[in-house]
DOGU-913653 format. One record per residue: residue in one letter; residue number from 1; x, y, z of N, C-alpha, C, O in turn. Coordinates in steps of 0.05 Angstrom, whole numbers, plus 32768, in hexadecimal, padded with zeros to 4 digits. Each point is the difference from the previous one (the first is absolute). Layout:
<nodes>
   resn   resi     nX     nY     nZ    caX    caY    caZ     cX     cY     cZ     oX     oY     oZ
      a    NUM      X      Y      Z      X      Y      Z      X      Y      Z      X      Y      Z
...
</nodes>
This chain:
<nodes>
   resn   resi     nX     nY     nZ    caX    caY    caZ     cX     cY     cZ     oX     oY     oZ
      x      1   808A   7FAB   7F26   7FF1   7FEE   8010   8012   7FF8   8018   8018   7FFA   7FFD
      x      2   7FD8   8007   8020   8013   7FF5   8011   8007   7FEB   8001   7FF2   7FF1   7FF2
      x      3   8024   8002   801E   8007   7FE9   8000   7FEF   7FF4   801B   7FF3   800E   8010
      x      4   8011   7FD0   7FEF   7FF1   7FF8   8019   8006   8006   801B   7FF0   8001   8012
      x      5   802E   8005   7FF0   800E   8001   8018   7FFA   8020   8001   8000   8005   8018
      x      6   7FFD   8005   7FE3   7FF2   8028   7FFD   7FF2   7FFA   800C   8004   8002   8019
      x      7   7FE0   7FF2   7FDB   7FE4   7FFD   800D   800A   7FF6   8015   7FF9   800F   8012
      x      8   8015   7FE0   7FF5   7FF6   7FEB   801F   8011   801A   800B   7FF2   800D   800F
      x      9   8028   7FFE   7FEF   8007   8013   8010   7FE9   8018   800E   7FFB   8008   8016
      x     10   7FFC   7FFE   7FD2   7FEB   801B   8003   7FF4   7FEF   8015   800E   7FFE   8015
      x     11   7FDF   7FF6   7FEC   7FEE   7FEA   8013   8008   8000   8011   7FEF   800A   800E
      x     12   8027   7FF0   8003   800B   7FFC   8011   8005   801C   800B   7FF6   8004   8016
      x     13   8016   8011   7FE1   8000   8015   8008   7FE5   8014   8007   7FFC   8013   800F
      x     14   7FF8   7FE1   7FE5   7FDE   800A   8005   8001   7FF7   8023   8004   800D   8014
      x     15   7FF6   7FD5   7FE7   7FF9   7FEE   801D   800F   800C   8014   7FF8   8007   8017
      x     16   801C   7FFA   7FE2   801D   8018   801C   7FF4   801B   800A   7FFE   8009   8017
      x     17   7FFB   8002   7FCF   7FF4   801F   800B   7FEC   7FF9   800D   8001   800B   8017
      x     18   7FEC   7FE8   7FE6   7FE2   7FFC   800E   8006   7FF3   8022   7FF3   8008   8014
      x     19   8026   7FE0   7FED   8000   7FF6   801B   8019   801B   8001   7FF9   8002   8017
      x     20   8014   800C   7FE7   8007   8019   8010   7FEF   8019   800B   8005   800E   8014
      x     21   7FE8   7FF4   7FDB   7FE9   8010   8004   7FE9   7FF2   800F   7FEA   800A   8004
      x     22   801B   7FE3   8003   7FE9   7FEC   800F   801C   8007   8015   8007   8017   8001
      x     23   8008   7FD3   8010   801B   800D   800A   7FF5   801D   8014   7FF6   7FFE   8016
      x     24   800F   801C   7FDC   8003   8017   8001   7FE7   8004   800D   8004   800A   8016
      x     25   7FE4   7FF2   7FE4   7FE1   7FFF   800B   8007   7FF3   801B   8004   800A   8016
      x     26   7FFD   7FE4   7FE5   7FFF   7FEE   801D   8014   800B   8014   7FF9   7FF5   8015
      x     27   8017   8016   7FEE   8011   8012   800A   7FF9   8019   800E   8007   8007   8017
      x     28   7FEB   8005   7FD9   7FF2   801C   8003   7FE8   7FF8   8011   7FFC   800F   8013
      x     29   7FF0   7FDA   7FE8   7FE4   7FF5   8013   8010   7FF8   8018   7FF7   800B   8014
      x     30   8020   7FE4   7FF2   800C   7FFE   8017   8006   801F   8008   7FF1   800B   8010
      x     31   801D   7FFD   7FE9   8009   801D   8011   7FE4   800F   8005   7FFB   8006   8017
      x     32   7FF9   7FFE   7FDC   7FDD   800E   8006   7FF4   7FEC   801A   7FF2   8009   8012
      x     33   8016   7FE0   7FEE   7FF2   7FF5   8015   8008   8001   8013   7FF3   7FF9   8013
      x     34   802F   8012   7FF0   8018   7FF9   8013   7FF9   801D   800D   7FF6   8002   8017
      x     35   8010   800E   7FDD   7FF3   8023   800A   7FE2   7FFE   7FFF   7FFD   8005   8018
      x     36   7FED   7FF8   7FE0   7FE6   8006   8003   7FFB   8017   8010   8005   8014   7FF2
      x     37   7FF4   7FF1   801F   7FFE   800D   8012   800D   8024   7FFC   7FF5   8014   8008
      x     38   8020   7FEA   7FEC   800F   8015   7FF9   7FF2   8009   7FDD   7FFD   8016   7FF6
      x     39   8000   7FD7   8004   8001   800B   7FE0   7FE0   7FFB   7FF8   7FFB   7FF8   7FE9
      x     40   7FF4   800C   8026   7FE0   7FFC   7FFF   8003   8018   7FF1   7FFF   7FFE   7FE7
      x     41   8005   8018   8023   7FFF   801C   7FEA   8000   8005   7FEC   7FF1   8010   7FF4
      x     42   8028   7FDD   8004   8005   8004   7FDF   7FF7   7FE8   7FF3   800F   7FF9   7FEE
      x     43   7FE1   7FFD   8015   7FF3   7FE0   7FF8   7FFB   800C   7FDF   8009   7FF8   7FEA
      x     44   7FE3   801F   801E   7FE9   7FFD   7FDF   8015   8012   7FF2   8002   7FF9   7FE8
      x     45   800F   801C   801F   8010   8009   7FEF   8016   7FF4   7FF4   8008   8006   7FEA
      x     46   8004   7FE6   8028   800D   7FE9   7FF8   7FF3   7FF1   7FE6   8009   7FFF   7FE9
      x     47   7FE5   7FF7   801F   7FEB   7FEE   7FE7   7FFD   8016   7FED   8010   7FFC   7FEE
      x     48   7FE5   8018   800F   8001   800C   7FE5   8015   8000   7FF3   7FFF   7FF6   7FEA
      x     49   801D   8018   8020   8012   800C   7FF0   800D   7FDC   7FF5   800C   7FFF   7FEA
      x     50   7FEF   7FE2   802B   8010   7FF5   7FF3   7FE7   7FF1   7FE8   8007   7FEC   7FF3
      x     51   7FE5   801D   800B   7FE0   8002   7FEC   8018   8012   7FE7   8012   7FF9   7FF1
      x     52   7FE7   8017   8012   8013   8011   7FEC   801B   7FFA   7FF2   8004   7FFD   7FE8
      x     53   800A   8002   8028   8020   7FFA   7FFC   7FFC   7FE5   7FEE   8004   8000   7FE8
      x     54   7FF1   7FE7   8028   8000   7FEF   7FF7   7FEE   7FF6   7FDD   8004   7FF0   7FEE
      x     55   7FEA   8025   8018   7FEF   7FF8   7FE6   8012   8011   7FE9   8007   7FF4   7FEB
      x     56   7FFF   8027   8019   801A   800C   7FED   8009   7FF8   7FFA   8004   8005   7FE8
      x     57   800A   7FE9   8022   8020   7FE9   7FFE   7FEE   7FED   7FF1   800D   7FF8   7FED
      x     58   7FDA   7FFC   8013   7FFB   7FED   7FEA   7FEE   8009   7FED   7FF4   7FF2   7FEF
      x     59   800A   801F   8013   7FEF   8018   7FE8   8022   8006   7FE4   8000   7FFF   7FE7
      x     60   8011   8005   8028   801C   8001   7FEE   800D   7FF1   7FF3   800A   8000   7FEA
      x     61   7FF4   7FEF   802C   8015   7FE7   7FF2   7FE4   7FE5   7FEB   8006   7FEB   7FF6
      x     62   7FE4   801F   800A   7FE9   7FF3   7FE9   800D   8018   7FEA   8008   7FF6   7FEB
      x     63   7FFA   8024   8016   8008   800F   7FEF   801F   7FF8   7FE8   8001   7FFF   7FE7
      x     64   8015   7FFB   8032   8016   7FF9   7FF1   7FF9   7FE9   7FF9   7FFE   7FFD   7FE8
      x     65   7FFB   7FEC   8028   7FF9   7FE3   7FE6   7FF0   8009   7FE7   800D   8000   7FEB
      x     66   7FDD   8008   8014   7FF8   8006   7FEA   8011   800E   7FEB   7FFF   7FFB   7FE8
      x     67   8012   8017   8025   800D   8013   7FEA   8016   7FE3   7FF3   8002   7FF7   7FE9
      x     68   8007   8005   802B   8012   7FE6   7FF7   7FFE   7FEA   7FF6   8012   7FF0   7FF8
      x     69   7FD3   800E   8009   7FF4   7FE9   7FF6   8009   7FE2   800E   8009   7FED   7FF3
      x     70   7FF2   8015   8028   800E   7FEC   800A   7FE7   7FF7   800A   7FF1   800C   8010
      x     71   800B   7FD7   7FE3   7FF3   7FEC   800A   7FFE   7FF3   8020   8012   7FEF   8003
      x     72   7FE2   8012   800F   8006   7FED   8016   7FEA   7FEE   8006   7FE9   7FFF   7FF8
      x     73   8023   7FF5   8018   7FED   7FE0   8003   7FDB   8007   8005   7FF6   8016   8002
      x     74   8001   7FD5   7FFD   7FE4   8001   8001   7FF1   8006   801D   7FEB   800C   8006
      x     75   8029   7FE7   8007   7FF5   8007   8023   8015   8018   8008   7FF8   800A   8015
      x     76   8018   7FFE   7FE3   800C   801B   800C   7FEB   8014   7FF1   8001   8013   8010
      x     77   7FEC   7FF4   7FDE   7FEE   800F   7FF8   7FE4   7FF7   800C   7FEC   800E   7FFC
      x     78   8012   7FDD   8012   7FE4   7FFB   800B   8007   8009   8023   7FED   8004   800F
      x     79   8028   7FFC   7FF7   800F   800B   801E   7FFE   8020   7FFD   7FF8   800E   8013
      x     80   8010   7FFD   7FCE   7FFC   801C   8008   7FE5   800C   7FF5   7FFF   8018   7FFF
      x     81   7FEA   7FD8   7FF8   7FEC   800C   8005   7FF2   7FF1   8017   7FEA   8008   8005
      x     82   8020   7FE5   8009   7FF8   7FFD   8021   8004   8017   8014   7FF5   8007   8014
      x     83   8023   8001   7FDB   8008   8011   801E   7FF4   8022   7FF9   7FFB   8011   8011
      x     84   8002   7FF1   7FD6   7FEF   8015   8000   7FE2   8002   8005   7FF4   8016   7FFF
      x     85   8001   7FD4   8008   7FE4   7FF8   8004   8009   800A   801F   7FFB   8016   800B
      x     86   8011   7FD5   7FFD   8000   800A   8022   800C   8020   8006   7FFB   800B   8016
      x     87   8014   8000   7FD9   8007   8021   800B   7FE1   800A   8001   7FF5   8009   8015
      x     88   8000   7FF5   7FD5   7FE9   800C   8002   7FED   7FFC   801B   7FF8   8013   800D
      x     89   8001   7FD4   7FF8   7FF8   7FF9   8017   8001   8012   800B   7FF0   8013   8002
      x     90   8032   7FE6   800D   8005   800C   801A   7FF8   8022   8004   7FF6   800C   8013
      x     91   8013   7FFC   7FD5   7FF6   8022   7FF5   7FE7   8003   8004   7FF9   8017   8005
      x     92   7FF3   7FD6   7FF9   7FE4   7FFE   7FFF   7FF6   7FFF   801B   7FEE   800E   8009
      x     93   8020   7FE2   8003   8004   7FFA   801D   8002   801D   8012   7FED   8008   800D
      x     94   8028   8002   7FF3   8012   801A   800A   7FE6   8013   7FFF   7FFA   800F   8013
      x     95   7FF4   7FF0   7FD2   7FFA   8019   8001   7FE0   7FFE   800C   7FF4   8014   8006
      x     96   8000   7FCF   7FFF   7FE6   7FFF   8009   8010   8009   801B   7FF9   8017   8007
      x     97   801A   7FDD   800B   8006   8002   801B   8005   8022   7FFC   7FF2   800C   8011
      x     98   8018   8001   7FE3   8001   801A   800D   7FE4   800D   7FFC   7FFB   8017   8008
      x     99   7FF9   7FE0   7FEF   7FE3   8008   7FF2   7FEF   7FF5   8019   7FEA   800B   8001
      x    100   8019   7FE5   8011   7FF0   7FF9   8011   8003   801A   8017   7FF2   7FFF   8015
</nodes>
């Protein structure tokens, strides 16, 4: 059984990855907005591969928790089926616009 200071560690390390990956986003929407003009090209190929990359990367690591059996908080599992609701979206999104 973990200890309390485990859990609140794990927790905390959750909340870090999410504002570095929030962080990291907001970074990348600034520079997209900073070039615009240059990188219109690679917009929807951009959005897919980071559709892909990104959903892989949380398609795996639900893989190793499970194998590991590692419990995490109640809103870090309602955040990652938020954010898989919205990949889909945007995927949903991507493909009416090239379909128009």
């Amino acid at each position: 059984m973990k200890s309390s200071a485990s859990t609140a560690n794990q927790s905390l390390m959750k909340r870090l990855e999410i504002l570095g990956a929030l962080g990291a986003g907001v970074i990348g929407a600034g520079l997209g907005i900073l070039f615009a003009d240059r990188l219109e090209t690679f917009a929807i190929p951009a959005l897919l591969f980071g559709i892909a990359v990104h959903g892989w990367a949380m398609f795996q690591k639900g893989r190793v928790q499970d194998r590991e059996e590692q419990a995490q908080p109640g809103w870090a599992t309602a955040t990652e089926w938020i954010c898989w609701v919205l990949l889909a979206a945007l995927a949903l999104y991507i493909g009416l616009q090239l379909l128009a």
